[in-house]
C-alpha positions in Angstrom: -28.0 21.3 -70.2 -25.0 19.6 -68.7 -21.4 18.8 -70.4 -19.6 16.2 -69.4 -15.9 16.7 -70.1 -14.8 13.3 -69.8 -11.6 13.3 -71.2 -11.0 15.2 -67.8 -11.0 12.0 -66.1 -8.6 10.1 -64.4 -9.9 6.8 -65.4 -11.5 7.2 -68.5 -13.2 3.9 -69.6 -16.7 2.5 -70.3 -17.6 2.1 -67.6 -16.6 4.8 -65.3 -18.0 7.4 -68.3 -21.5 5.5 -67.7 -21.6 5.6 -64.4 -20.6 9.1 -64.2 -23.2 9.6 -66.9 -26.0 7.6 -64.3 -24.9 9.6 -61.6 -25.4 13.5 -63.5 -28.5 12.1 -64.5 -29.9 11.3 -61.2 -28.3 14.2 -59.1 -30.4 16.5 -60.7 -34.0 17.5 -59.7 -35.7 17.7 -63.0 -34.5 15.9 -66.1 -31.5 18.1 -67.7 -30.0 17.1 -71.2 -26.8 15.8 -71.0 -23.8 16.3 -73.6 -21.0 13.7 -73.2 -17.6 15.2 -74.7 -14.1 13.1 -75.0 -12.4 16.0 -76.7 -9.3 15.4 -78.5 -5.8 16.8 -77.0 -5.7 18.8 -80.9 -8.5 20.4 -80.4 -8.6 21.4 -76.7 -8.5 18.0 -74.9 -6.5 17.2 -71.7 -5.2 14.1 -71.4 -2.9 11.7 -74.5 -5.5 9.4 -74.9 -6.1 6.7 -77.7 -8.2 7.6 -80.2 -10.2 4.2 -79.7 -10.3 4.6 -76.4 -12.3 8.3 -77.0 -14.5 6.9 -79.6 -15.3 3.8 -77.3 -16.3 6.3 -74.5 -18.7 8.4 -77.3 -20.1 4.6 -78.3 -21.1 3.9 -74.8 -22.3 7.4 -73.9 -24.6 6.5 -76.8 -25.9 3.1 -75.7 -26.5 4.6 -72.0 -29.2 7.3 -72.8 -26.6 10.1 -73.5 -28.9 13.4 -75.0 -26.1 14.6 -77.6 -22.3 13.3 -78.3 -19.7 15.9 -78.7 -17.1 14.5 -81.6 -15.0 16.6 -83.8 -15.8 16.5 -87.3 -12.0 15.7 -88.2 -11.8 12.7 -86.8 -15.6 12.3 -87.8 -14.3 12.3 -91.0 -12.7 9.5 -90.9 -14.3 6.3 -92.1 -13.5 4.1 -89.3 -14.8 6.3 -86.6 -17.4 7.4 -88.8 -19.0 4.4 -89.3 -19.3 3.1 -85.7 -20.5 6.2 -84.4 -23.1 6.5 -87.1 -23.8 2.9 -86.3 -24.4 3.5 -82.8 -26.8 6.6 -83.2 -29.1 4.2 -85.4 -29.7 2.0 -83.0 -30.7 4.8 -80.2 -32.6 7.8 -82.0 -32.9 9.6 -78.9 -29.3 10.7 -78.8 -27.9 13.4 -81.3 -24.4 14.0 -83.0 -22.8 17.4 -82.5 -20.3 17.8 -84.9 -17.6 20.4 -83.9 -14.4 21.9 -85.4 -12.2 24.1 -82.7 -9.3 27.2 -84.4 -7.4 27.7 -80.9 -5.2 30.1 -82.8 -7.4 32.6 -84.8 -10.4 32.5 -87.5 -11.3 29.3 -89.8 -10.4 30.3 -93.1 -13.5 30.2 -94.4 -15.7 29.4 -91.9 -19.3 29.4 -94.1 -17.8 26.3 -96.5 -16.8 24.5 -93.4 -20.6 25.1 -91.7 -21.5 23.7 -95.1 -19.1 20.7 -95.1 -20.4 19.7 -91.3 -23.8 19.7 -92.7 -23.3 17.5 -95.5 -21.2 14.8 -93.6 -24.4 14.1 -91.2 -27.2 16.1 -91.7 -28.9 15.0 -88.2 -25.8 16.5 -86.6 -25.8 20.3 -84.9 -22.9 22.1 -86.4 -20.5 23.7 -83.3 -17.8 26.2 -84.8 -15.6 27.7 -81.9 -12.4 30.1 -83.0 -10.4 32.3 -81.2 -11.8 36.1 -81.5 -8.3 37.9 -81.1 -9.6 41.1 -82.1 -13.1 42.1 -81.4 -14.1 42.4 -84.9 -13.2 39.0 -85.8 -16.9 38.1 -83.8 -18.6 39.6 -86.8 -18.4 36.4 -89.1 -19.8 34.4 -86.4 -22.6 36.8 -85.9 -23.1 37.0 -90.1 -23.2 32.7 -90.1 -25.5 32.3 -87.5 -27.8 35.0 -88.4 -27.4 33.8 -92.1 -28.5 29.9 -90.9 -31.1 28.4 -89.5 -32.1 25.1 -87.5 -29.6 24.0 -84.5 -26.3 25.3 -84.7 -23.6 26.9 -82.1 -21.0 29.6 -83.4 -18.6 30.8 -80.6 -15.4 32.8 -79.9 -12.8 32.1 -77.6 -10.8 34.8 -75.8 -11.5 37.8 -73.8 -12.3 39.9 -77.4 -15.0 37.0 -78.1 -16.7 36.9 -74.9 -19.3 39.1 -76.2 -20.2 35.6 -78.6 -21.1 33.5 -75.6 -23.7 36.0 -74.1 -25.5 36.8 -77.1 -25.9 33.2 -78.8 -29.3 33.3 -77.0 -30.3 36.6 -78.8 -28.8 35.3 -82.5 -30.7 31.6 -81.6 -28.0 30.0 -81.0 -28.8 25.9 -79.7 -26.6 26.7 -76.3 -23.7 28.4 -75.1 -21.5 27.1 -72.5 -20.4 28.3 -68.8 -18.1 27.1 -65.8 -19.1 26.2 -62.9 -16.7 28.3 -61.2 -13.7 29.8 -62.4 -11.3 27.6 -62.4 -13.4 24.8 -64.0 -13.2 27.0 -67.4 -12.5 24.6 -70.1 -11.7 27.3 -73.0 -10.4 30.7 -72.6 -13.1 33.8 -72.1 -15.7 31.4 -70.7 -17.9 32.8 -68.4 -19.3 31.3 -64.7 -23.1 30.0 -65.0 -23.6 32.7 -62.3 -22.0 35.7 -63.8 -24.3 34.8 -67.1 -27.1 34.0 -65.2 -26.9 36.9 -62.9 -25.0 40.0 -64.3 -26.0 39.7 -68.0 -29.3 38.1 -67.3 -29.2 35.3 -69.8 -32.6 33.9 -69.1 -34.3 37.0 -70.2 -32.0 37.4 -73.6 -34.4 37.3 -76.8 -34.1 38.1 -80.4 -36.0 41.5 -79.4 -33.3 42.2 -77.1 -31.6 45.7 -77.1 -28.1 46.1 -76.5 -25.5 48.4 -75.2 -22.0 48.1 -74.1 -18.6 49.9 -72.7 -16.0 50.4 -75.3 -12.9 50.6 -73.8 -9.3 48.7 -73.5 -8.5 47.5 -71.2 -12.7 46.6 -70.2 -12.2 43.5 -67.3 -12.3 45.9 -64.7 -15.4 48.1 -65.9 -18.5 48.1 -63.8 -20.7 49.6 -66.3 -21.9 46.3 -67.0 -23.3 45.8 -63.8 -25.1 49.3 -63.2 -26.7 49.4 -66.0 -27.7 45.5 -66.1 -29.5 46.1 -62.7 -31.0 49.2 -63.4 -32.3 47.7 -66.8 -33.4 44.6 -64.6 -35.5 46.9 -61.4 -37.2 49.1 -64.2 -38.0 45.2 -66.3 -36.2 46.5 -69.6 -35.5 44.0 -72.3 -31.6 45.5 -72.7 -28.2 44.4 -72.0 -25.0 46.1 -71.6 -22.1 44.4 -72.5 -18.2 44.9 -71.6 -16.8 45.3 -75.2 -13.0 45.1 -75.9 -11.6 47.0 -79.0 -8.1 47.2 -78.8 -6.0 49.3 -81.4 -5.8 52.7 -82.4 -8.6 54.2 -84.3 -8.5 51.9 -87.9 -9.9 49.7 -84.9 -11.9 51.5 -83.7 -13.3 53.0 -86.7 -13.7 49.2 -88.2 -15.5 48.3 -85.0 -18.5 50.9 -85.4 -18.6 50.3 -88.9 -19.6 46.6 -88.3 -22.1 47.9 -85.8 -23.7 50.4 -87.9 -23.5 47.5 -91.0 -25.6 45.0 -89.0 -28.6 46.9 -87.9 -30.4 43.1 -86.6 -27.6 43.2 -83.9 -29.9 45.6 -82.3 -27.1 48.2 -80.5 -28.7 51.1 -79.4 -25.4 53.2 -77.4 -22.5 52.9 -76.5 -20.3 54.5 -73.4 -16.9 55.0 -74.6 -13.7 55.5 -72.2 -9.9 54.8 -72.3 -8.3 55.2 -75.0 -11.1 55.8 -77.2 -12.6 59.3 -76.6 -11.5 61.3 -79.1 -11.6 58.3 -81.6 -15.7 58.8 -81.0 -16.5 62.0 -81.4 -14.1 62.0 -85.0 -16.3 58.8 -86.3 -19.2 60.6 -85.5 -18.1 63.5 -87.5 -16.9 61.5 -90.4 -20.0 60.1 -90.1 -22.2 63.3 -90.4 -24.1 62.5 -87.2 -24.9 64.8 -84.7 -22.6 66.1 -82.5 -23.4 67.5 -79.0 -22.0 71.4 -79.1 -20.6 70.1 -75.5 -18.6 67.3 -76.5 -17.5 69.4 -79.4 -16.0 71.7 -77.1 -14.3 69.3 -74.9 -12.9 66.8 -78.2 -14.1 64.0 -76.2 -17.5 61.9 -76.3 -18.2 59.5 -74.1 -21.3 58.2 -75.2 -23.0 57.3 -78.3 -26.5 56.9 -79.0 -27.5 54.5 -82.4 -30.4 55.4 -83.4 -32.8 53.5 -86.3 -34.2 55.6 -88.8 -36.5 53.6 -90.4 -37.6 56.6 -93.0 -34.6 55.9 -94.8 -33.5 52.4 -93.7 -30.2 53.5 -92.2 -28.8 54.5 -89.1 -27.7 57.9 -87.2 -25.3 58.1 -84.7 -24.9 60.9 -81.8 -22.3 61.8 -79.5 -22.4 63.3 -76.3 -20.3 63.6 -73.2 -21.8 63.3 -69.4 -18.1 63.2 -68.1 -18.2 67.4 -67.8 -21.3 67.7 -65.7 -20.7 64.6 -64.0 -17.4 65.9 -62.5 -18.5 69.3 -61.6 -21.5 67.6 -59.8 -19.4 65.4 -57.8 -16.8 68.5 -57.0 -19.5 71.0 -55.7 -20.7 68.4 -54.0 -17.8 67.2 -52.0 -16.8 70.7 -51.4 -20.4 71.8 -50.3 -20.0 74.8 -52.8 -21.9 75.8 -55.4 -20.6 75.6 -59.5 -20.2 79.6 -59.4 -18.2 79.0 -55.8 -15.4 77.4 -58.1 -14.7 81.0 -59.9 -10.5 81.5 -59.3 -9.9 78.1 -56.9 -6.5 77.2 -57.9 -6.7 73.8 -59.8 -3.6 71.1 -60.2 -5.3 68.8 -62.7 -3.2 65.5 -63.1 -3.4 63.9 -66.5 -4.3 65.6 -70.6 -6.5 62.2 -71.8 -10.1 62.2 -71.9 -11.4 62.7 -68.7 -9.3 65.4 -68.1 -10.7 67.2 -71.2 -14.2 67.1 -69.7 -12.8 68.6 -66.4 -10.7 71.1 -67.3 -13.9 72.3 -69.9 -15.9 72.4 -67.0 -13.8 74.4 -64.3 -12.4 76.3 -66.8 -16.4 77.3 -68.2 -17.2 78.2 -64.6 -13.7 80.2 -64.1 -11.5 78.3 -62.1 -7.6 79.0 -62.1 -6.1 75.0 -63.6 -3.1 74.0 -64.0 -2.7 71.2 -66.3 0.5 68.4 -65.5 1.4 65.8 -67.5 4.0 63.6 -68.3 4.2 64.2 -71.6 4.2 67.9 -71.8 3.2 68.4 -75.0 -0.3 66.8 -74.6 -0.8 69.3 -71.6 0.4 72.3 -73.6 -1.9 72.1 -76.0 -4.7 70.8 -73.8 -3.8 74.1 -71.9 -4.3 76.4 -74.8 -7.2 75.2 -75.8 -8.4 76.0 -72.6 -6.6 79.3 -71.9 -4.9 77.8 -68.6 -1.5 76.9 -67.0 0.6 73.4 -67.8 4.0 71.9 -66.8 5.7 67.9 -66.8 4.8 66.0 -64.3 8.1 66.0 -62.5 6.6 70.1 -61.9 4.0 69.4 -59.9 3.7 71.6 -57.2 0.4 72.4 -55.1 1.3 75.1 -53.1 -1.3 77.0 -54.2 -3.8 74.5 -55.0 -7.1 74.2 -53.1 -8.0 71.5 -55.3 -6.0 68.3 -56.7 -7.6 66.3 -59.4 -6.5 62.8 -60.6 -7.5 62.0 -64.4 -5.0 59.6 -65.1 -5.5 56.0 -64.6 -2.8 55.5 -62.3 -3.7 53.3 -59.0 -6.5 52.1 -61.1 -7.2 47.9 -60.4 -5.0 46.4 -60.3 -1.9 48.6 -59.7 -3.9 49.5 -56.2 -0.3 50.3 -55.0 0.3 53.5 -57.5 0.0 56.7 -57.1 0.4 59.6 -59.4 1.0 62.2 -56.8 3.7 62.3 -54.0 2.6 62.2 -50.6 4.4 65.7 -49.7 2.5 67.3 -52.1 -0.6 66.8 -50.2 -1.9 69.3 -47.8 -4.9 69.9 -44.6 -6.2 72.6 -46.4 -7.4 71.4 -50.0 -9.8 68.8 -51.3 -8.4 66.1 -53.3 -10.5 64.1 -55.9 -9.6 60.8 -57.9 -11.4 59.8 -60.7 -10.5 56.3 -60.8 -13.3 54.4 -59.0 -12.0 51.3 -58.8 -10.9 51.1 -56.0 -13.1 53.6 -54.2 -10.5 54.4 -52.4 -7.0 54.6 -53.7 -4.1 55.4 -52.3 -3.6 58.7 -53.6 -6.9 59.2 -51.0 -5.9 57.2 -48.6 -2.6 59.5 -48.2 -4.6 62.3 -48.9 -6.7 61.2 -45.8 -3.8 60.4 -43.5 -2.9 64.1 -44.7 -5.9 65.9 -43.1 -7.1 66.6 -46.8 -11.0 66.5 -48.1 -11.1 63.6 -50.5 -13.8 62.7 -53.4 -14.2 59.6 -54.7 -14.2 58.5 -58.4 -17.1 56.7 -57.6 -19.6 59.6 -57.6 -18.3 60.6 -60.6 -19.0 57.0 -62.3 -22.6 57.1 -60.9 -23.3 60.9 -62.3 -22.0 59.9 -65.7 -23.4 57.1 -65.6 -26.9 58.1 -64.4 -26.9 60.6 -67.3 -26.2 58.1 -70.1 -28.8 55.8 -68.7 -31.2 58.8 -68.9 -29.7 59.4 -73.3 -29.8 55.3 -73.8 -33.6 55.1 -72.2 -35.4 58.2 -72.1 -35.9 57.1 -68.3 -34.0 58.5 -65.4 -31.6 56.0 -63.3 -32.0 55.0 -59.7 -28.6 56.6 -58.9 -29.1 55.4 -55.6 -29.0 51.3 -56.8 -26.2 52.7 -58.8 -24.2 53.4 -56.2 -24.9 50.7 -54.0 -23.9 48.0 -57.3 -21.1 50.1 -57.5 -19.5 49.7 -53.9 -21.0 46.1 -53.6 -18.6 45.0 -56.5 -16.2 46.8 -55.0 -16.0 45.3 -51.5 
């Protein structure tokens, strides 16, 4: 279909909105339904215009052939504008009446009795409900209405936290969603370009059998996760989607966010990767929720993926944890250095960061016997990281690599968009050791850049990504991943 946002217009009369209307129509190949909106400045219009002027403009959209009206049900509401819409519908049936209702500042207040209320003040009419999402878990109600309904209806959220809404109206039967053109022709916030819907999440192929799976994470813009997994579902022709998935908060958010997953089994999730800040938050839900915990994530305190898992002996659901970060990271480190895992026994190790990822890596040299040091800059968090792994810690402000043939990055810092940061001084860096960031994006970042101009061996976080990566593909499947297309997604995105 195509929207026509006429209240955009400069000159916004009769007859420019027909012709405009003519012209749509007959730029377009095949016959394409067209929707003609005049929305109202209160409910997401641009432009002061008279209200008779708008409804004029909806009246002769009508009379020219127009597929479907956009007119808020407010102003629907009210007789006068009532009537003469109603009046022109009867007199061409081809055209239809979507009745919307817009909350630009959080959830309707009861947004089932308002469906209801659109329904009754035209039956014929297709119900649109759009609110802003401004936590993830406000999407849920819009998921319970339009699974709960039937017949033509639309249910969106606005916002970064409810783009998830827009991508899987297809899979819950919603009528349509709507995209940009291009990204500055958005006309509400979160919308998505008809190319990135089209291409990275793969609208077209969307059903209700559709699996999902997603990146938790905050912030989640940046993540490419989406794309390696949406093109590796789309070579080996899966019917899944991955999905960037924004939970802000500390773990009641969290927490609240998986419980609305497990709650809705028709939503169809299947796993989950998990990353900043949410780690630890993972593997404790999963032990609250008696599921089964990997004895290796266990060890590290950290999962980074979760696998859902339908049990449909007893009607519920289990949920799994694991963590691919560990031997993704010695992979890419034994690689880099040409060495072997055992090779790594007493290499002195400055590790930069105590979070998540750093838990993996310190597990993992410290399993193989590797001499770490943990900095941080809160030293705390790297003291008792440290103990738990029987090695060394000290502030940030300590660093020193003298001794260190290997420098590891696991914070986030000189991640996208703060290309110009780096958590380690250039002086620090020496010919003689490898350095290794496990921030991917960029692939290169100036901590290796400097660490180049240095003379020093460098790893990218990119290899990393894929080896993780590749590994969850292989727990969310049962298939292994073309690591190879994963990489090449990867630096494609990136350049």
């Amino acid at each position: 279909m195509l929207e026509l946002r006429t209240d955009y217009l400069d000159q916004l009369d009769r007859e420019s909105v027909v012709a405009l209307l003519a012209a749509a129509q007959g730029s377009i190949p095949a016959p394409v339904p067209v929707i003609v909106t005049c929305r109202d400045p209160r409910e997401g219009g641009v432009g002061n215009r008279p209200e008779s002027v708008r409804i004029e403009v909806l009246r002769a959209a009508i009379e020219a052939g127009a597929d479907f009206i956009d007119l808020e049900y407010a102003n629907f509401r009210q007789p006068q504008i009532g009537s003469k819409i109603r009046s022109a519908l009867a007199g061409r049936p081809g055209s239809r009446l979507i009745l919307s209702a817009h909350d630009f500042q959080g959830e309707f207040g009861n947004i089932r009795q308002l469906c209801r209320d659109l329904q009754q003040a035209f039956p014929d009419a297709i119900p649109k409900l759009v609110y802003t999402a401004n936590h993830i878990n406000d999407c849920f109600d819009a998921f319970d209405l339009i699974h709960q309904t039937k017949g033509d209806r639309m249910v969106l959220c606005m916002g970064q936290p409810g783009l998830i809404s827009r991508i899987l109206a297809r899979k819950l039967g919603g009528f349509v969603t709507f995209a940009s053109l291009d990204e500055q022709a958005a006309t509400a916030p979160g919308q998505l370009t008809v190319g990135t819907l089209k291409g990275l999440y793969r609208y077209d192929r969307i059903d209700a059998a559709t699996e999902l799976f997603g990146v938790i994470a905050d912030p989640v813009g940046h993540s490419l996760s989406p794309a390696i997994h949406n093109a590796c579902f789309a070579a080996q022709d899966m019917n899944r989607l991955y999905l960037p998935l924004l939970v802000q908060g500390g773990e009641a958010q969290f927490d609240q966010f998986l419980d609305n997953i497990l709650a809705r089994p028709w939503l169809d999730f299947r796993g989950f990767s998990v990353t900043i800040p949410h780690k630890h938050r993972a593997l404790k839900y999963v032990h609250a929720q008696g599921g089964f915990v990997e004895p290796l994530a266990d060890k590290i305190g950290a999962a980074n993926t979760l696998i859902i898992d339908p049990r449909a002996e007893s009607g519920v659901q289990r949920i799994r944890a694991y963590n691919t970060d560990y031997a993704g990271a010695l992979d890419a480190i034994t690689a880099g250095m040409g060495i072997e895992r055992k090779d790594l026994r007493n290499v002195p190790v400055a590790v930069v960061g105590a979070g998540g990822v750093s838990r993996a890596i310190v597990a993992g040299l410290t399993d193989v016997g590797a001499r770490v040091t943990i900095y941080n800059r809160t030293v705390d968090r790297a003291d008792e990281l440290a103990t738990e792994f029987g090695c060394q810690f000290a502030g940030l402000d300590k660093l020193s690599t003298r001794d260190a043939k290997l420098l590891i990055n696991c914070t986030s810092i000189g991640m996208h968009p703060n290309v110009n940061a780096t958590p380690v001084p250039a002086e620090c860096l020496r010919p003689d050791m490898t350095v290794f960031d496990t921030v991917y994006n960029p692939a290169e970042t100036l901590l290796l850049k400097q660490a180049r101009a240095r003379g020093a061996s460098i790893i990218d976080g990119v290899t990393m990504f894929v080896n993780q990566a590749a590994a969850q593909f292989q727990l969310f499947t049962g298939q292994p991943a073309d690591m190879g297309l994963m990489r090449s997604v990867v630096l494609g995105h990136l350049r």
